[in-house]
DOZADO-940655 format. One record per atom (N, C-alpha, C, O, CB): x, y, z; residue in one letter. Coordinates in steps of 0.1 Angstrom, whole numbers, plus 5000, padded with zeros to 4 digits. Glycine has a CB too. Example, Ala and Ser with C-alpha at 12.3 -4.5 7.8 and 13.67 -1.06 7.14 Angstrom:
2
513249435078a 512349555078a 513249675078a 514249675085a 511349555090a 512849785071s 513749895071s 512950005079s 513450115080s 514149945057s 
//
This chain:
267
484755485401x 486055465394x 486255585385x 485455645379x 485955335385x 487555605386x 488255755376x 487955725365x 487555615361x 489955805376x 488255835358x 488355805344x 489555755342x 489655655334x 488155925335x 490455805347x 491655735341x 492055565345x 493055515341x 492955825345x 491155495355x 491655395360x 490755285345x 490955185339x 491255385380x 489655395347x 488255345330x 489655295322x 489855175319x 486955555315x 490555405319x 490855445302x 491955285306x 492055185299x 491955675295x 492555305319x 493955195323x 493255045320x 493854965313x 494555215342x 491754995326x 491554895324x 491154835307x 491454725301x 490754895333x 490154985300x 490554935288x 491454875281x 491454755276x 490554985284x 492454975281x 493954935276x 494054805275x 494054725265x 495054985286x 494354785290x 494754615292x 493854515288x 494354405287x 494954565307x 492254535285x 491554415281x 491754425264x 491454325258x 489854425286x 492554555256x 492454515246x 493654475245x 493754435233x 491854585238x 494654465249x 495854425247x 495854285254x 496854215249x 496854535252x 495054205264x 494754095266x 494654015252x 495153915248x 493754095274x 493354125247x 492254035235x 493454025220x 493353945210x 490254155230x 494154105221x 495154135207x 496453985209x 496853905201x 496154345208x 496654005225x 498153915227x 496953745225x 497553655221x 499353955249x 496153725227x 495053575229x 495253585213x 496153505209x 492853585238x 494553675201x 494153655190x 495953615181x 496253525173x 493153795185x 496553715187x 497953645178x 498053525181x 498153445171x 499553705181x 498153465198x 498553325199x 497753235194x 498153135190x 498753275212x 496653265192x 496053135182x 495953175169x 495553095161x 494553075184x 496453315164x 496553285146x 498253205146x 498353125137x 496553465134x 499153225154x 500253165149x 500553005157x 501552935159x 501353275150x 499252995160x 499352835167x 497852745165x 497152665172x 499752855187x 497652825150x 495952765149x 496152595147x 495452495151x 494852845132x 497352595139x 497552455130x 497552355146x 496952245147x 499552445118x 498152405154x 498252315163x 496852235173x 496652115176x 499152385171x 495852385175x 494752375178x 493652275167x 492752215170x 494452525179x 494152285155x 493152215149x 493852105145x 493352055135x 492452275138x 495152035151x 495451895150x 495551835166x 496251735168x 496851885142x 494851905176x 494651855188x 493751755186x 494151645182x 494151945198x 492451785188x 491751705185x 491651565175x 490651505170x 491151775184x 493051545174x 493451405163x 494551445161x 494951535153x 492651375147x 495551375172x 496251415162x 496851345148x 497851395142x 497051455167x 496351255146x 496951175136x 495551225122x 495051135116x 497050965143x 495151335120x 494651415110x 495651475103x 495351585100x 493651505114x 496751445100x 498151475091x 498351475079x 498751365075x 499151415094x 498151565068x 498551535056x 499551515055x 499951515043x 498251605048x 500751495064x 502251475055x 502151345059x 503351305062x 503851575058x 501051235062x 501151145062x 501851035049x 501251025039x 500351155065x 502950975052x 503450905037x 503250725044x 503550665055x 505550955031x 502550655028x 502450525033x 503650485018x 503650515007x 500650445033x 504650405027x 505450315016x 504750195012x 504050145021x 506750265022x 504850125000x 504550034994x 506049934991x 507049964984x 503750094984x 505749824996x 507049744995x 506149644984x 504949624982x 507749665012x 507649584976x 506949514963x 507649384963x 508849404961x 507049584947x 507049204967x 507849134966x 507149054956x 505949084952x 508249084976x 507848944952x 507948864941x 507948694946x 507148614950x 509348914932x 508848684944x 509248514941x 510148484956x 511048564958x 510548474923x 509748374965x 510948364976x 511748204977x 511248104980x 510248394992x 513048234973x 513348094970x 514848094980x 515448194982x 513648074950x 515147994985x 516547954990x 517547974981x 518748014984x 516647814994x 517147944971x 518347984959x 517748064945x 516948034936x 519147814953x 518648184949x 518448274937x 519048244922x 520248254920x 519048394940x 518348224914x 518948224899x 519448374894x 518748474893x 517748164888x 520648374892x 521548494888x 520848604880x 521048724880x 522548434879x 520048524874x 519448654864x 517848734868x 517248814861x 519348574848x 517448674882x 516548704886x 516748794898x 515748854903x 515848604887x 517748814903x 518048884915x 517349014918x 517649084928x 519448914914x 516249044909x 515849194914x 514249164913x 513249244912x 516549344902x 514249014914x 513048974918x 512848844926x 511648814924x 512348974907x 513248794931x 513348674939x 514648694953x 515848694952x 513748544928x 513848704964x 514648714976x 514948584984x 514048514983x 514048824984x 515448564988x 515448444999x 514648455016x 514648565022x 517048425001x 513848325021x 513548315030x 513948395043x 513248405053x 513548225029x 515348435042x 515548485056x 515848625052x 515848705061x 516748425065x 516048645040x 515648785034x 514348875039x 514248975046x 515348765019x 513348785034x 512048805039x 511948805055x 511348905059x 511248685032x 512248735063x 512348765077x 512748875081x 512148965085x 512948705084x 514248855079x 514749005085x 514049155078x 513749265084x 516549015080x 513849135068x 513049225068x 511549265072x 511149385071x 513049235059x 510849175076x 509649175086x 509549205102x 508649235110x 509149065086x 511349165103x 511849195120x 511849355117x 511149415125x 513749125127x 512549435105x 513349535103x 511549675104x 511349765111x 514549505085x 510649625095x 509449675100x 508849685114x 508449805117x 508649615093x 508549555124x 508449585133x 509149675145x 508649715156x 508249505133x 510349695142x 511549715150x 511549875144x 512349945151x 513049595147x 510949925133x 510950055132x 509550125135x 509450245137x 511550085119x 508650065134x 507350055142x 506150085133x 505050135134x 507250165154x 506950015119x 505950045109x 504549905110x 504749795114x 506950045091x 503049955106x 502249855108x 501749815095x 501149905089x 501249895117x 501849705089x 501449655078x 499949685076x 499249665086x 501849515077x 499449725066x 497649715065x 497549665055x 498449625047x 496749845065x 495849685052x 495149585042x 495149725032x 495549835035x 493349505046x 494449675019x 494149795009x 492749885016x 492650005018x 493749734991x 491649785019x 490749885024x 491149975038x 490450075040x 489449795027x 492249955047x 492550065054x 493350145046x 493350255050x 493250035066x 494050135035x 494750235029x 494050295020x 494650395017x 495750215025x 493050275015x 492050315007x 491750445021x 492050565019x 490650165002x 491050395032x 490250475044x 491250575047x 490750685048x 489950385059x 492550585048x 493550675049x 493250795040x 492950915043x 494950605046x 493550755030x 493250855016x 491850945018x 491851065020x 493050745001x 490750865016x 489750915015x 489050965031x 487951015032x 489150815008x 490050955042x 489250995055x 490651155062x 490651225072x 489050785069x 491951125049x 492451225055x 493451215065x 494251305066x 491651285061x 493451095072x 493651085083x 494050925085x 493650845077x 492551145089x 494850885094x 495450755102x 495450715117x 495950795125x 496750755100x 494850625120x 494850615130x 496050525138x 496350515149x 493850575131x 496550475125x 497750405124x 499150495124x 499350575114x 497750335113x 500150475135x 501250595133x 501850575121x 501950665113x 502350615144x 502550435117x 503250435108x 503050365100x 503850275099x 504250445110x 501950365091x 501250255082x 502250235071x 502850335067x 499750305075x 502650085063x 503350035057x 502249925051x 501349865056x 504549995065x 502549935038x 501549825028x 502749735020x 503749775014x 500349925014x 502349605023x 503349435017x 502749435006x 501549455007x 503049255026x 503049425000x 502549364985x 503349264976x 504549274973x 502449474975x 502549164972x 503349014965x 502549074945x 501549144941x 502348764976x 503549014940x 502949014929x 503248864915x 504248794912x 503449164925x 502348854911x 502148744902x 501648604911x 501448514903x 503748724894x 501448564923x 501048474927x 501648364931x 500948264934x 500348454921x 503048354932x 503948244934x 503848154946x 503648224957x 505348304933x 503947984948x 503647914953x 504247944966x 503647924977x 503747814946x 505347994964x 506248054973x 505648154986x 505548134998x 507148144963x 505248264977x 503748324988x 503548244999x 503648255011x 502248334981x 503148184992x 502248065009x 502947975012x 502647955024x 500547945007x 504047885009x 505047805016x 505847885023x 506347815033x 505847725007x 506548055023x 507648115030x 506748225037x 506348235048x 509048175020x 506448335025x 505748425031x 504748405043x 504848425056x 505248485021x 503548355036x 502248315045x 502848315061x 502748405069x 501648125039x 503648165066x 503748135076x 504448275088x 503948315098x 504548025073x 505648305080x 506348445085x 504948585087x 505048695093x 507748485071x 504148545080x 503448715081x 502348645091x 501748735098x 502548805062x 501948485094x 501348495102x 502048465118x 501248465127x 500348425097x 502948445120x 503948445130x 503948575136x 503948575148x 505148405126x 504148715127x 504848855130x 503148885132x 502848995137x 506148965115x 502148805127x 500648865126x 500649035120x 500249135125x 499948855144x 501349015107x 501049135096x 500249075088x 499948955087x 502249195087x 499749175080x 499149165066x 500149255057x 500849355058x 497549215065x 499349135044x 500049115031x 498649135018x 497449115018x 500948935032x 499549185005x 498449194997x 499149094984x 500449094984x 498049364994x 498549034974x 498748974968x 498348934954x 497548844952x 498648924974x 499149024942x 498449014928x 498748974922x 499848974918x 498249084921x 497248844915x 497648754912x 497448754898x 496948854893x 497148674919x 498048634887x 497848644872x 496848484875x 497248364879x 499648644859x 495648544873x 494948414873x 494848324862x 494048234864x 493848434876x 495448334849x 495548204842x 496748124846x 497148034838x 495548224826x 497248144857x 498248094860x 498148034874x 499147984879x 499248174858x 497048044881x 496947984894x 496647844894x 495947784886x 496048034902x 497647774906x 497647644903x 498547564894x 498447444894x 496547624900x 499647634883x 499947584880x 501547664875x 501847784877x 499047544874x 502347584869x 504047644869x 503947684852x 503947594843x 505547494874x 503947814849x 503947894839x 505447854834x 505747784824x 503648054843x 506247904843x 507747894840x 508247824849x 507747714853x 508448024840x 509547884856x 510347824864x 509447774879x 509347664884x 511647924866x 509147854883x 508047884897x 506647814895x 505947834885x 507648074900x 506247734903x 504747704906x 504447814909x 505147904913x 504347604917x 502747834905x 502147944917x 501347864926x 501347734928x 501048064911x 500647944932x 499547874946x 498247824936x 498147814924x 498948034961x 497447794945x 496047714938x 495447814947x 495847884956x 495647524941x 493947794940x 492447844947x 492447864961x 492247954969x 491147734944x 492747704962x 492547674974x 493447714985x 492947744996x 492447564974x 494747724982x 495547804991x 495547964996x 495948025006x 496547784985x 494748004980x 494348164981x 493448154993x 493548225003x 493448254965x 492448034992x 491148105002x 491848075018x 491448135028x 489048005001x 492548005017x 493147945029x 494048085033x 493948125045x 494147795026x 494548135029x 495248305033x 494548395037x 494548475047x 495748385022x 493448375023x 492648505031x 491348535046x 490748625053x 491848565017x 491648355044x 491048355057x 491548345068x 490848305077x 490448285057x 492748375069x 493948395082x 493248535084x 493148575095x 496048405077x 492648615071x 492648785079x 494048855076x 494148975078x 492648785099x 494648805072x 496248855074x 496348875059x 496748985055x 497448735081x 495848775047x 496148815032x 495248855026x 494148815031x 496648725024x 495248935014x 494348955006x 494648944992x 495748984991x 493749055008x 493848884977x 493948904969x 493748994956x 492649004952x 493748854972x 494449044950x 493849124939x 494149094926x 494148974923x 494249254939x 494449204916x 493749184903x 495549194897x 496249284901x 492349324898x 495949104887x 496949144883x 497049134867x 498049134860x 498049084891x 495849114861x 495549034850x 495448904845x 496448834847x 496149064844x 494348844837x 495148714834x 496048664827x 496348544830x 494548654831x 496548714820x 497348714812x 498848764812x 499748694807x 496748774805x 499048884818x 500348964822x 501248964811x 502448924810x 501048904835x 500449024803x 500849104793x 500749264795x 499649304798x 500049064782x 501349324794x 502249464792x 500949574783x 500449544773x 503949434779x 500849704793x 500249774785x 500749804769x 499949834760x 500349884792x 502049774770x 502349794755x 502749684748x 503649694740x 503449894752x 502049544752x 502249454743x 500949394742x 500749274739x 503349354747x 499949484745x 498649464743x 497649564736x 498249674735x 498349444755x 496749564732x 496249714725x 495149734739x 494649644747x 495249694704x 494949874738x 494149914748x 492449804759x 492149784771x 493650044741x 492049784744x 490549684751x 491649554750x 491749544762x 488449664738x 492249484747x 492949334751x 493349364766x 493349274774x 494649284741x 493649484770x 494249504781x 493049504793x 493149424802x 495149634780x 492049584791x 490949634797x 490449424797x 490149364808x 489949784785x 490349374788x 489749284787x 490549134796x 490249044805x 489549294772x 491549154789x 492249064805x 492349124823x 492749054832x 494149034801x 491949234823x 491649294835x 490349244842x 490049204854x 491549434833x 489649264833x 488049214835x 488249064832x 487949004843x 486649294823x 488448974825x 488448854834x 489048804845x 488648704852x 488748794829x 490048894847x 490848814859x 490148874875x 490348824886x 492848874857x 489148984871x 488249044887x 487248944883x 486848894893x 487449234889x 486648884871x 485348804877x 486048664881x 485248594886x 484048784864x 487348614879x 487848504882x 488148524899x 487748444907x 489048454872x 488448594901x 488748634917x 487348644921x 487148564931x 489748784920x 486248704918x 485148724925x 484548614929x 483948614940x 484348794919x 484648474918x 483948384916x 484548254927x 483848164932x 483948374901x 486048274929x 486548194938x 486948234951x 487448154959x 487248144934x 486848364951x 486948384962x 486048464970x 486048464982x 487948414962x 485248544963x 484548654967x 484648804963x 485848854962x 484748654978x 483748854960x 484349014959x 485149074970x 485249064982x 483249114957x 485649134962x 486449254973x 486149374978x 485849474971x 487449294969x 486349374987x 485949534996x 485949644990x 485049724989x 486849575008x 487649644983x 487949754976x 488849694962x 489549584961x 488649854987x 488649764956x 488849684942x 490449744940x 490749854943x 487449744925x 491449654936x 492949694935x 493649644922x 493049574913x 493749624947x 494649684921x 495049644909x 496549694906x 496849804909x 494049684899x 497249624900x 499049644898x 499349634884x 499349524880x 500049524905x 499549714877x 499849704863x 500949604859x 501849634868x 500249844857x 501349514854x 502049424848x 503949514845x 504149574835x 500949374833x 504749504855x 505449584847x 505949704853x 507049744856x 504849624837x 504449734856x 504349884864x 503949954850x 503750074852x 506049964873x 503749914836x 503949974827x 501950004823x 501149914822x 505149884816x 501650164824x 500550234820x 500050314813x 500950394808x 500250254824x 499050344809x 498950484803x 497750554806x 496750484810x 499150484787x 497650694804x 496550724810x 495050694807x 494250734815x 496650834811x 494550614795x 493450574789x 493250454802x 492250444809x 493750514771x 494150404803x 493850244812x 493650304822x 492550264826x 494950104815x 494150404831x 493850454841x 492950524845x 492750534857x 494550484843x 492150594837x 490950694834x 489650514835x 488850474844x 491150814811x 490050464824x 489250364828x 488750264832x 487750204827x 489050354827x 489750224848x 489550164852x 489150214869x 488650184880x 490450094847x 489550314863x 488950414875x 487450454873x 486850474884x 489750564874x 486650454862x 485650474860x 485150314862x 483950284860x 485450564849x 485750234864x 485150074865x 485149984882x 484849874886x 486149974854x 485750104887x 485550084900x 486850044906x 486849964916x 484549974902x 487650084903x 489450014912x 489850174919x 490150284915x 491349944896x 489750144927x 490150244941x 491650274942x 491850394944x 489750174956x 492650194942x 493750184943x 494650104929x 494449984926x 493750124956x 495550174925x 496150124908x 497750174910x 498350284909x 495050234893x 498450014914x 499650054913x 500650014904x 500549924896x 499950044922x 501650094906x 502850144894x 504550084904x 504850074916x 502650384891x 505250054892x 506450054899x 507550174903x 508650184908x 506949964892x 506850234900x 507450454901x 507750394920x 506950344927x 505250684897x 509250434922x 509550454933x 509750534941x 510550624938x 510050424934x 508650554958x 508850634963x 507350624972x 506350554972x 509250744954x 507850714978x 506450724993x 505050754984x 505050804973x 506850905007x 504250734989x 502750794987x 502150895001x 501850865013x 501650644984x 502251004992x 501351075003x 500151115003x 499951134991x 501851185006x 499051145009x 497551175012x 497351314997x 496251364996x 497451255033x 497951334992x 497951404980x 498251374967x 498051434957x 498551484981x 499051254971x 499151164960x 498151094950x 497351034957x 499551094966x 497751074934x 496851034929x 496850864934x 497850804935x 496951094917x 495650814935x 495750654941x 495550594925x 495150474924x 494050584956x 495850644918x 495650574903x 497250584898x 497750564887x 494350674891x 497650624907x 499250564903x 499850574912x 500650674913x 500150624894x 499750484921x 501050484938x 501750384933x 501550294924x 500350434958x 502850434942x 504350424940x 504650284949x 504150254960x 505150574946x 505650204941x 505850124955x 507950104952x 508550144942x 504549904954x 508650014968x 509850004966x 509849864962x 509149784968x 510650054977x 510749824953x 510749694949x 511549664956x 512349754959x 510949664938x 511749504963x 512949504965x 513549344967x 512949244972x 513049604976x 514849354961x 515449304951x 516349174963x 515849184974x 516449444942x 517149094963x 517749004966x 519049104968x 519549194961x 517548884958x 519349054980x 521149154986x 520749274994x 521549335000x 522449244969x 519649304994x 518949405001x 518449365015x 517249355017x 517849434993x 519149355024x 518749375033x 517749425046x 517349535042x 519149395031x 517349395057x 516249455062x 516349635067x 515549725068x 515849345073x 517849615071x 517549735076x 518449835057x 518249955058x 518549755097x 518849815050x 518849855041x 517649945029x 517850035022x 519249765040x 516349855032x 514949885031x 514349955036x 513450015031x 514349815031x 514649965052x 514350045059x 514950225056x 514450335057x 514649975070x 516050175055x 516850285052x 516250395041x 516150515041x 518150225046x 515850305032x 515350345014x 514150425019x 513950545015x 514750195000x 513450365026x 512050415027x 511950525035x 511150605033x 510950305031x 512750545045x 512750645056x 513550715051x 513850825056x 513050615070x 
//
């Protein structure tokens, strides 16, 4: 072989090895989301926030009590956009693993414990076979605080043994970071996890919903050092994999709201 056919094949093996090295520096991202591809940080999980479900709304509660077929259509309006309801310990695993195996994970959340839960919700979430999460004010289970009954013990364990519900921590009391002094607050927190532990079991992953949505960072520093994985707020808006889990965001949503309306908000 010539020299010059030497110098010709060079050429071309380094201009092979130069044109290979650009295509994978400007297509690495793709190469290292082959192998998974659901390893996505712009992963976003919405948090939907319900309340009270009644046939008839009282006027002055409208941005917390929806009606029964409210609640439907909006569980058609999730499935039909292909979002999948999960538990906290898969959204806990999301966070901490990076990654979803779920394309379009969506988290239910009930708050304060209303009897309602398990006479409307319950049946509908086990019909669509979603899960739901559920924070409760345990000096109030079993019995009608105000206008609304809540559920009993016994109805909680009866949910969570569908697989489909779970319970958390909403205080006993539900009193207001700022209508409480810091340890009153800490301190109805901690009774209301050993009242849940005791009737129902501990929990996988320890959760919790501030009263309100109203916090500050002392309660959150330490309740994080007391073991709650997930600590939410009523701040509206997506949660993404970068997001702090000591203050996720959820959409409230309100009576006149619609399913595909909600859908709308969140996408």
């Amino acid at each position: 072989m010539n020299r010059g056919v030497k110098i010709v094949i060079l050429v071309a093996v380094i201009v092979a090895v130069v044109a290979v090295s650009v295509f994978y520096i400007g297509n690495r991202s793709f190469f290292a989301m082959s192998p998974n591809k659901e390893n996505n940080s712009n992963i976003k999980i919405p948090v939907l926030m319900f309340h009270h479900i009644d046939p008839h709304i009282p006027k002055d509660l409208s941005s917390t009590v929806i009606t029964p077929d409210e609640f439907s259509e909006t569980l058609t309006k999730i499935k039909e956009d292909g979002y999948t309801p999960i538990s906290m310990e898969e959204m806990y695993s999301i966070y901490h693993d990076k990654k979803s195996n779920i394309e379009k994970p969506i988290l239910i959340t009930f708050d304060d414990g209303y009897e309602s839960n398990y006479e409307y919700a319950f049946p509908m979430l086990k019909k669509n076979k979603m899960k739901a999460n559920i924070f409760i004010i345990t000096s109030t289970v079993g019995k009608k605080p105000n206008l609304f009954l809540h559920f009993s013990w016994d109805e909680a364990k009866e949910m969570e043994k569908s697989g489909l519900i779970e319970i958390y921590n909403h205080t006993t009391l539900h009193k207001t970071a700022d209508e409480s002094t810091n340890e009153e607050f800490l301190e109805s927190v901690d009774i209301a996890q050993k009242e849940i532990d005791i009737n129902l079991g501990k929990r996988k992953v320890n959760a919790f919903a501030y009263p309100e949505g109203k916090y500050n960072d002392y309660l959150v520093n330490k309740l994080k050092e007391e073991g709650y994985k997930l600590q939410f707020t009523v701040n509206k808006g997506k949660n993404t994999l970068n997001d702090d889990l000591d203050k996720l965001k959820r959409f409230n949503v309100p009576h006149y709201d619609d399913g595909e309306n909600i859908m709308d908000l969140i996408n």
